[in-house]
Backbone as a printed PyTorch tensor [residue, N CA C, xyz], in Angstrom:
tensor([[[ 175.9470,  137.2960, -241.7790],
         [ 176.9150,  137.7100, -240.7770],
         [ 177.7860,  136.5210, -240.3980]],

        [[ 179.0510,  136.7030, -240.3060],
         [ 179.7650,  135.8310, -240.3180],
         [ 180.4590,  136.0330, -238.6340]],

        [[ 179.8160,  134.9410, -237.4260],
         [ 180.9030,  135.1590, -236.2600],
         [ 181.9270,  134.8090, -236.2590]],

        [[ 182.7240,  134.2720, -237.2580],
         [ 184.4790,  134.2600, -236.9520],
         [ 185.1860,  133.8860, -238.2510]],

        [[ 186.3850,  134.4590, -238.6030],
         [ 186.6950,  134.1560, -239.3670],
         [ 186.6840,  132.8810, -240.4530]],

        [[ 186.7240,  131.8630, -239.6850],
         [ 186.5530,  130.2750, -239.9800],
         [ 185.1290,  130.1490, -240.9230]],

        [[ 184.6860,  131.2230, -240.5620],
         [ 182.8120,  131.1920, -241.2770],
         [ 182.7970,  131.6440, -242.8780]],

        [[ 183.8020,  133.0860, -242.2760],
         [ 183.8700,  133.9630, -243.7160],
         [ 184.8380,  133.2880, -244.7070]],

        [[ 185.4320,  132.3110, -243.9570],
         [ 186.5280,  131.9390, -245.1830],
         [ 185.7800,  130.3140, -245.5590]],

        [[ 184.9280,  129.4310, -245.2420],
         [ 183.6630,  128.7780, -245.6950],
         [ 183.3750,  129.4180, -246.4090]],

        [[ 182.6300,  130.4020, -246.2120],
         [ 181.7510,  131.2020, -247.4310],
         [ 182.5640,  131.2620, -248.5540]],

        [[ 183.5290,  131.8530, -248.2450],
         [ 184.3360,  132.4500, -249.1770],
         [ 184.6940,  131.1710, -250.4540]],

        [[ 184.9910,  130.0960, -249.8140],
         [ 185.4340,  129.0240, -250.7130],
         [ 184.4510,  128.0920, -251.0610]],

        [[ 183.4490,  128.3880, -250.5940],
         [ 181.6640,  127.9840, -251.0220],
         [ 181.7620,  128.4940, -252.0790]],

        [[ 181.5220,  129.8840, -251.8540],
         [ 180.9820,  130.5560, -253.4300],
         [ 181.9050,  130.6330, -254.5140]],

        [[ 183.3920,  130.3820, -253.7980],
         [ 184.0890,  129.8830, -255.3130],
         [ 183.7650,  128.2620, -256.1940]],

        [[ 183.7750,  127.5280, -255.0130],
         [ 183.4610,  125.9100, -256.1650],
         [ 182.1240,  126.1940, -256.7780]],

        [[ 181.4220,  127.2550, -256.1360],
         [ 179.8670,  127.3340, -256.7800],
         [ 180.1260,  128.2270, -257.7640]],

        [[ 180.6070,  128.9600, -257.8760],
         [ 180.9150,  130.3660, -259.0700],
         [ 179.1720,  131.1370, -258.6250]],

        [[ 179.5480,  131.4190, -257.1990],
         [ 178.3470,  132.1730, -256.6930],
         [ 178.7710,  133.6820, -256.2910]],

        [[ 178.6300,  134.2750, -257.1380],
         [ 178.8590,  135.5910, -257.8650],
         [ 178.1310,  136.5400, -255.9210]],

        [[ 176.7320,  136.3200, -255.9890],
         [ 176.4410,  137.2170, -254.7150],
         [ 177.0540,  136.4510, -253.5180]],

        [[ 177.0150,  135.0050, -253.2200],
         [ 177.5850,  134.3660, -252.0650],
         [ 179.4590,  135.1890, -252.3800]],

        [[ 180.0310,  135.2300, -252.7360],
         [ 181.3190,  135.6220, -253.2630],
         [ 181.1610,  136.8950, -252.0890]],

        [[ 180.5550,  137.9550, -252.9280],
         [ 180.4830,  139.8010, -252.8120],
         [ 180.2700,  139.5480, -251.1720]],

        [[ 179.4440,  138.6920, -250.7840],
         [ 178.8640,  138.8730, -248.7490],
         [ 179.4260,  138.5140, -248.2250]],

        [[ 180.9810,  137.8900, -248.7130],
         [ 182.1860,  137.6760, -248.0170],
         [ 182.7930,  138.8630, -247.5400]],

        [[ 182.9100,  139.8110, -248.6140],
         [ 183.7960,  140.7190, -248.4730],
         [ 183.2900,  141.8490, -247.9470]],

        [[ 184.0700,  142.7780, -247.3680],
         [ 184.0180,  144.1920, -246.7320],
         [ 182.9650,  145.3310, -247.8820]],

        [[ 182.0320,  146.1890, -247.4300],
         [ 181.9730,  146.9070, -249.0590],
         [ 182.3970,  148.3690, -248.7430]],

        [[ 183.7780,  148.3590, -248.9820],
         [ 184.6230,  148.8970, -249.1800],
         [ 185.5720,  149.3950, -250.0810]],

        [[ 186.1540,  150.6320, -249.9850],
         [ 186.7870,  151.1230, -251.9290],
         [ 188.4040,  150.4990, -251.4480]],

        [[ 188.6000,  150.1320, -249.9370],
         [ 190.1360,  149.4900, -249.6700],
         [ 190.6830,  148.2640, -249.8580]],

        [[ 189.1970,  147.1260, -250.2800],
         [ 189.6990,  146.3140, -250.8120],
         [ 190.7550,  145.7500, -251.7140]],

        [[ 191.0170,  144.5910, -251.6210],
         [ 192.2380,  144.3350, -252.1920],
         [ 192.6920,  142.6970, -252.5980]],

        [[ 192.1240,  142.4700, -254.0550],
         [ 192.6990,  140.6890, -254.2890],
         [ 193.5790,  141.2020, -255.3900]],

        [[ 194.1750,  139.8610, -255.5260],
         [ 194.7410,  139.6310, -256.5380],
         [ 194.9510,  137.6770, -256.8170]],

        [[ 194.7070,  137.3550, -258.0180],
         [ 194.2340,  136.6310, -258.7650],
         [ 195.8260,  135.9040, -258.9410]],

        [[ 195.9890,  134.7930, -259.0630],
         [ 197.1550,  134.3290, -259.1820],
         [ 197.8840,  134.8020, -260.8610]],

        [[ 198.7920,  135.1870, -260.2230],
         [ 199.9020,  136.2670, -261.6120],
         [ 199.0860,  137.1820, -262.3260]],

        [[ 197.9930,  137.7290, -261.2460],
         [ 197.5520,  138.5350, -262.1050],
         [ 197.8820,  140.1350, -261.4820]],

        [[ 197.5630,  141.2620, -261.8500],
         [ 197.2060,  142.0980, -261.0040],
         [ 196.7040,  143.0230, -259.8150]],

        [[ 197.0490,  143.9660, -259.4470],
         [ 196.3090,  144.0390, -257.5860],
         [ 194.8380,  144.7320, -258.3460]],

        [[ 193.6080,  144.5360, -257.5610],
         [ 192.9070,  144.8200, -258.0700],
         [ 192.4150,  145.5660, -256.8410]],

        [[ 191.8220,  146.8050, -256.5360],
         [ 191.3290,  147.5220, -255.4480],
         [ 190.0060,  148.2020, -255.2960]],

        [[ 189.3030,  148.1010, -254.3420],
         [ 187.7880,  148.6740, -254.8190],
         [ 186.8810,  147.5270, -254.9820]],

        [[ 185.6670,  147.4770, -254.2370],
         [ 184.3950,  146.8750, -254.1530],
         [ 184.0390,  146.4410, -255.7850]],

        [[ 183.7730,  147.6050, -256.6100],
         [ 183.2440,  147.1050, -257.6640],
         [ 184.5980,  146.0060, -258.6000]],

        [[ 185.9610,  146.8470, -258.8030],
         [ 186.4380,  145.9630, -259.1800],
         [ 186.8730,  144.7580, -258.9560]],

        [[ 187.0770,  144.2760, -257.6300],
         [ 186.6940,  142.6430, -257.0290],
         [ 185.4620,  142.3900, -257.7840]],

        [[ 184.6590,  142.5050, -257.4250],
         [ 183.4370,  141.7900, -258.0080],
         [ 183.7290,  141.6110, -259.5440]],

        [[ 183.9120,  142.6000, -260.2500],
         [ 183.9250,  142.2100, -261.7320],
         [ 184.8990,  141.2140, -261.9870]],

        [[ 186.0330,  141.2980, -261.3460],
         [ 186.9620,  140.2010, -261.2610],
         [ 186.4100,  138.7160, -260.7430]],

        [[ 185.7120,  138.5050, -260.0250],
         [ 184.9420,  137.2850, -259.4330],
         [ 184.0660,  136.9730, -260.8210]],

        [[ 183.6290,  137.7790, -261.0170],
         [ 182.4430,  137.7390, -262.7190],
         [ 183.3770,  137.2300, -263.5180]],

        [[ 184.3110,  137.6480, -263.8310],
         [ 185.5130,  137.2270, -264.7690],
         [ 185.7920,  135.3930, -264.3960]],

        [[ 186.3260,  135.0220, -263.4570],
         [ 186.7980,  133.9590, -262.8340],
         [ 185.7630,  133.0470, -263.0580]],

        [[ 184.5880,  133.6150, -262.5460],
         [ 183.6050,  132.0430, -262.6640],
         [ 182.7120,  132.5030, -263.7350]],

        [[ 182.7550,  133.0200, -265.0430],
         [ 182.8740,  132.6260, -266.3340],
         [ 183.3050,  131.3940, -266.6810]],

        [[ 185.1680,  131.6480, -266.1330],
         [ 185.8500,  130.7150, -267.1890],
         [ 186.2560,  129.5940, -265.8980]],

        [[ 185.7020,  129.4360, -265.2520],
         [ 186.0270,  128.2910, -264.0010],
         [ 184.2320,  127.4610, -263.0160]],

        [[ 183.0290,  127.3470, -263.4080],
         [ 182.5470,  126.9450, -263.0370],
         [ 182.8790,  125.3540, -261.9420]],

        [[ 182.4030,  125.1780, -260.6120],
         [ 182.4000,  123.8020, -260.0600],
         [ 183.9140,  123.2020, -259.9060]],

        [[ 184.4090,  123.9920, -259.5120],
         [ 185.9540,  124.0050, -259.4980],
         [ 185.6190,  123.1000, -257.6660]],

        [[ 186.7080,  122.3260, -257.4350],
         [ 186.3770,  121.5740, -255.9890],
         [ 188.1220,  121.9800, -255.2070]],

        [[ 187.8130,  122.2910, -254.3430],
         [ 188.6730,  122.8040, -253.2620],
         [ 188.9160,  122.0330, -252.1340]],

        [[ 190.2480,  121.4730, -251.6210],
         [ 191.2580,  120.9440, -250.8250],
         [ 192.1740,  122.3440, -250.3910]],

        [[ 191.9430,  122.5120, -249.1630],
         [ 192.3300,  123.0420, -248.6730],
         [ 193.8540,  122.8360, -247.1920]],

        [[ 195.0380,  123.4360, -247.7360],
         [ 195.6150,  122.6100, -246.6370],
         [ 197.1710,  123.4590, -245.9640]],

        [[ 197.7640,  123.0180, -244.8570],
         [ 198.6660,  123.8060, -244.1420],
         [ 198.0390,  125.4630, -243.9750]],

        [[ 197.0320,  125.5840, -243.2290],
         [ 196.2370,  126.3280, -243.0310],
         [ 196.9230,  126.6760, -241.7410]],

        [[ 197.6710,  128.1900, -242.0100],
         [ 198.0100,  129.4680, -240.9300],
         [ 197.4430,  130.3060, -240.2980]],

        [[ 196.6640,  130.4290, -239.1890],
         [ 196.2670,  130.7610, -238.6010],
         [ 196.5330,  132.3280, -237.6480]],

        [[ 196.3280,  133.0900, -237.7620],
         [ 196.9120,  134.3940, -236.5130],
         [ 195.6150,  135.5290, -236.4890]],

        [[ 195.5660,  136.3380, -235.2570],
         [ 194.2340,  137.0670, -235.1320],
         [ 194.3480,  137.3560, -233.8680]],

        [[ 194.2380,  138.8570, -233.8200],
         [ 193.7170,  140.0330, -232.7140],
         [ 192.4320,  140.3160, -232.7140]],

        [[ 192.3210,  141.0900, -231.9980],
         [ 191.0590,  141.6960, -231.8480],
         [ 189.8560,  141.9550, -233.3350]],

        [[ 190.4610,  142.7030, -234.1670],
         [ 190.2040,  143.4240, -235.0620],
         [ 190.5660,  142.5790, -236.8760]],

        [[ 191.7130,  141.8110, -236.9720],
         [ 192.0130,  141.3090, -237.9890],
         [ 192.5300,  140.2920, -237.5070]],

        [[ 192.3340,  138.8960, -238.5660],
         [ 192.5970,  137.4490, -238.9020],
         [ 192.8750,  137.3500, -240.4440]],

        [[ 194.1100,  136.5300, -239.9790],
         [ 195.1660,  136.3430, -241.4960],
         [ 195.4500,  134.9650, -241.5500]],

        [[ 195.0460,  134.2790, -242.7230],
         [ 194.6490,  133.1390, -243.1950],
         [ 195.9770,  132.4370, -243.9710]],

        [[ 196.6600,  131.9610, -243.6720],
         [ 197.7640,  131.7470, -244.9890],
         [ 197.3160,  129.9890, -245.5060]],

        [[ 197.3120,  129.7840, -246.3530],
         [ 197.2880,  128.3740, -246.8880],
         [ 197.2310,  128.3000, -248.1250]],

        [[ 197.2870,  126.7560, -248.6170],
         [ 197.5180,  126.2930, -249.7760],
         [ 196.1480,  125.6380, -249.9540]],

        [[ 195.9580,  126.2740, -251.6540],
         [ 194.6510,  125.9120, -252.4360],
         [ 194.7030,  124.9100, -252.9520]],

        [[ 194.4560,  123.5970, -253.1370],
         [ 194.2950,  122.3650, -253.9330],
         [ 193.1100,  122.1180, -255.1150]],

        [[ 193.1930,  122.8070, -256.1700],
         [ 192.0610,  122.9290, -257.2760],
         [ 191.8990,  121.7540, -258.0240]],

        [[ 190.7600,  121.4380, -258.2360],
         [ 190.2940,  120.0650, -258.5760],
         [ 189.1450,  120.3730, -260.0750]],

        [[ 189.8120,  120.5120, -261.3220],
         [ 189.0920,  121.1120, -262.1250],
         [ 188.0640,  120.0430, -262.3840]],

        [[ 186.7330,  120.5520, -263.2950],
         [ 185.8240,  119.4730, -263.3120],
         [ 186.1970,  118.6690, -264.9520]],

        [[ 186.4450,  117.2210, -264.4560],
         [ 186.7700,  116.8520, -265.9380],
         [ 188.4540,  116.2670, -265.8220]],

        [[ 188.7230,  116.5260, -264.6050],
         [ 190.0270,  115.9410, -264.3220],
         [ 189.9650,  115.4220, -263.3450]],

        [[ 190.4330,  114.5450, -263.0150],
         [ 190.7530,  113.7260, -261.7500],
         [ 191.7670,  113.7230, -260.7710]],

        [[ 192.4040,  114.8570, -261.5830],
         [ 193.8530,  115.1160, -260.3190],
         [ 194.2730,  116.4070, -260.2430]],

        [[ 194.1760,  116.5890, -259.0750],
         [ 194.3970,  117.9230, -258.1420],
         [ 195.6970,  118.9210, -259.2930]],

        [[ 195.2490,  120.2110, -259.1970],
         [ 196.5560,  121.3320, -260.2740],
         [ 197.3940,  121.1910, -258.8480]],

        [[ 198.1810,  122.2680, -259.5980],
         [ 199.6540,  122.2780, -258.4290],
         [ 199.1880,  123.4650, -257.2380]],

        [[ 199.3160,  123.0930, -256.5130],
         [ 198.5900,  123.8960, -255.1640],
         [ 199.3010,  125.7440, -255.7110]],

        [[ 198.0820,  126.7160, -254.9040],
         [ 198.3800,  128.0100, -255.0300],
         [ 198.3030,  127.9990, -253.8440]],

        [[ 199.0550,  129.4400, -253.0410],
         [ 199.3930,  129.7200, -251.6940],
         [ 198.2220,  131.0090, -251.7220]],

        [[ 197.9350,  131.2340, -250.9400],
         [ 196.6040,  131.9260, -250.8480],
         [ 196.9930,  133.0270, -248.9070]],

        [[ 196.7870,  133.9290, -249.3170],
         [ 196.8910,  134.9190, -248.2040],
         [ 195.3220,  135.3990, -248.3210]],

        [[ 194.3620,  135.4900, -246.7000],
         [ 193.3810,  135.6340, -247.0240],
         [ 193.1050,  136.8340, -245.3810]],

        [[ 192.6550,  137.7540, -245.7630],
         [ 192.5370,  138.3820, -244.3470],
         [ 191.2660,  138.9530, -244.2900]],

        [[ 190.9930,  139.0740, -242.7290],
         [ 189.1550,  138.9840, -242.5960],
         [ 189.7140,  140.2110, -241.2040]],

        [[ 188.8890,  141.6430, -241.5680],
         [ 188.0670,  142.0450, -240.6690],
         [ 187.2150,  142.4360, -239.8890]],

        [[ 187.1380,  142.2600, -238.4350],
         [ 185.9940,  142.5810, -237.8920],
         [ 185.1400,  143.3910, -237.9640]],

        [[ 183.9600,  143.4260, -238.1420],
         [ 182.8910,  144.7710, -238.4840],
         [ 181.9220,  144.5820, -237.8360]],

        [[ 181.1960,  145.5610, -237.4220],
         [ 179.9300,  145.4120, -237.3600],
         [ 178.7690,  144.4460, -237.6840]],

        [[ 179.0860,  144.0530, -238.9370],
         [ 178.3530,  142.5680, -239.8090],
         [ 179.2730,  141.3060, -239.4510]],

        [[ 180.1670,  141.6380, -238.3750],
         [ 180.6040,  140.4550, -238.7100],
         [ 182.0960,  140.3270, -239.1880]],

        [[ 182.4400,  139.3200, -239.1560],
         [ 184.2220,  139.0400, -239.8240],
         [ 183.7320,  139.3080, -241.3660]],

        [[ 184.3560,  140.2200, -242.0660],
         [ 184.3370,  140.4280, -243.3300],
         [ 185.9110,  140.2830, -244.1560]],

        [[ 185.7820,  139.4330, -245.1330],
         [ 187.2600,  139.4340, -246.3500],
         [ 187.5200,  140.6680, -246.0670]],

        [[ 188.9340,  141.5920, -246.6200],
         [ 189.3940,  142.7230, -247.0040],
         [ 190.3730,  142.5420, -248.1890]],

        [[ 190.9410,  140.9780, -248.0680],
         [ 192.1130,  140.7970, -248.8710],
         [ 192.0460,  139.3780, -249.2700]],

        [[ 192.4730,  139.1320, -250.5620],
         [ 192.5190,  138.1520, -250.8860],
         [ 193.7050,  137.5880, -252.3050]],

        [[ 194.8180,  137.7150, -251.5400],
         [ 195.9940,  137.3590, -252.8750],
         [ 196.1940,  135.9380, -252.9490]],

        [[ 196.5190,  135.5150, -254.1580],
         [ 196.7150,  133.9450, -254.3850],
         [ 197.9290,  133.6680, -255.3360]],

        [[ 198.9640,  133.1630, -255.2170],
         [ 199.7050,  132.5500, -256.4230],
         [ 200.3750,  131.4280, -256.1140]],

        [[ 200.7320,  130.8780, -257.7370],
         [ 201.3170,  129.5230, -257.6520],
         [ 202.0810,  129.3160, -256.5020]],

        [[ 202.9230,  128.2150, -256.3440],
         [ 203.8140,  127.5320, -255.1920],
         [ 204.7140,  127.7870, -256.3620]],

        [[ 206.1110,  127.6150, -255.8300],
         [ 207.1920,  127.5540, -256.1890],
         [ 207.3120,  126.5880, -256.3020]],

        [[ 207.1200,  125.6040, -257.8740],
         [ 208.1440,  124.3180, -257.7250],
         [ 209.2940,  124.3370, -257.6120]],

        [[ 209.9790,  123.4970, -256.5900],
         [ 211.2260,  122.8920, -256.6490],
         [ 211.9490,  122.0540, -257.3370]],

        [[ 213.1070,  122.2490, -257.6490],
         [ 213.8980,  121.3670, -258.6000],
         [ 214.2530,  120.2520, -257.5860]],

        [[ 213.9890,  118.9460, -258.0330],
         [ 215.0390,  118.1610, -257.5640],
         [ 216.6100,  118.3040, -257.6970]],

        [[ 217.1850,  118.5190, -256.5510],
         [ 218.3560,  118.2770, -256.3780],
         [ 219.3790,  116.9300, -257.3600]],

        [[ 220.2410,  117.5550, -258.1460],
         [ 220.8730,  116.7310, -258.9580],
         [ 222.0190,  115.7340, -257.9560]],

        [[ 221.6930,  114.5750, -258.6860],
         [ 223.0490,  113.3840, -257.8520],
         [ 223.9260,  113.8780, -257.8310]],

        [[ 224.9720,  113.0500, -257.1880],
         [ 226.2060,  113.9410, -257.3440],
         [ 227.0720,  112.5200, -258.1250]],

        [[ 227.9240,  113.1150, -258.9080],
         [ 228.4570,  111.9380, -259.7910],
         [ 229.9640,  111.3300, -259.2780]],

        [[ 229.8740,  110.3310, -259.1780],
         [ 231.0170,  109.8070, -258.6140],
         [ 231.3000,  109.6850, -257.0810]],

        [[ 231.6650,  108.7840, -256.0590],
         [ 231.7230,  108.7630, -254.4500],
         [ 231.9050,  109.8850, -253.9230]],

        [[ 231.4810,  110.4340, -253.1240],
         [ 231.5420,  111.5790, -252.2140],
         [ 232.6960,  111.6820, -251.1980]],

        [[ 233.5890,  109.9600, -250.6660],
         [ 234.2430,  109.9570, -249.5780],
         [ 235.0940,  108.5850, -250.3210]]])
């Protein structure tokens, strides 16, 4: 049971650097309204298909290390919405991938703050702005 959001979204990013398949599932709501989606991937909806999707992920991503940061905060009674940027730290590299923006929302239940949603995709790199050629004034 998770008392506040801040708990469920620990868990939540526990059982991803762990590729902890049941710590993962006791994050979330068990519910058919669920709803992630995987960076550029598809919406995926439904209890079982999250999970198989989590099965999928930490297959091919074991011990992955997480920096977490510009963490958005908002929450009523009933729902808390998480916005921030993921900092992935693969194992075998030494330097952080390019941050993903991560929307994460937790509601209240009976058990507790439970996931419902969980979308993630890249950041938008920016172009550097080109010089400008020749004096301006």
């Amino acid at each position: 049971m998770f008392a506040t959001p801040d708990e469920a979204e620990n868990a939540f990013y526990t059982a991803f650097a762990n590729a902890d398949l049941e710590g993962m599932m006791a994050v979330w709501l068990e519910s058919e309204a669920l709803i992630c989606i995987h960076p550029v991937g598809g919406k995926i909806t439904g209890q079982k298909a999250v999970r198989a999707s989590w099965g999928e992920v930490f297959r091919g991503s074991p011990g992955l290390r997480f920096r977490l940061a510009e963490v958005s905060r908002t929450q009523d009674a009933l729902l808390a919405i998480h916005v921030l940027h993921e900092y992935i730290t693969v194992p075998g590299e030494n330097v952080e991938r390019q941050p993903m923006v991560a929307t994460n929302i937790y509601q209240l239940t009976q058990e507790g703050w439970r996931m419902i949603l969980h979308h993630a995709s890249p950041v938008a790199v920016q172009k550097q702005a080109e010089k400008p050629v020749g004096r301006l004034h």
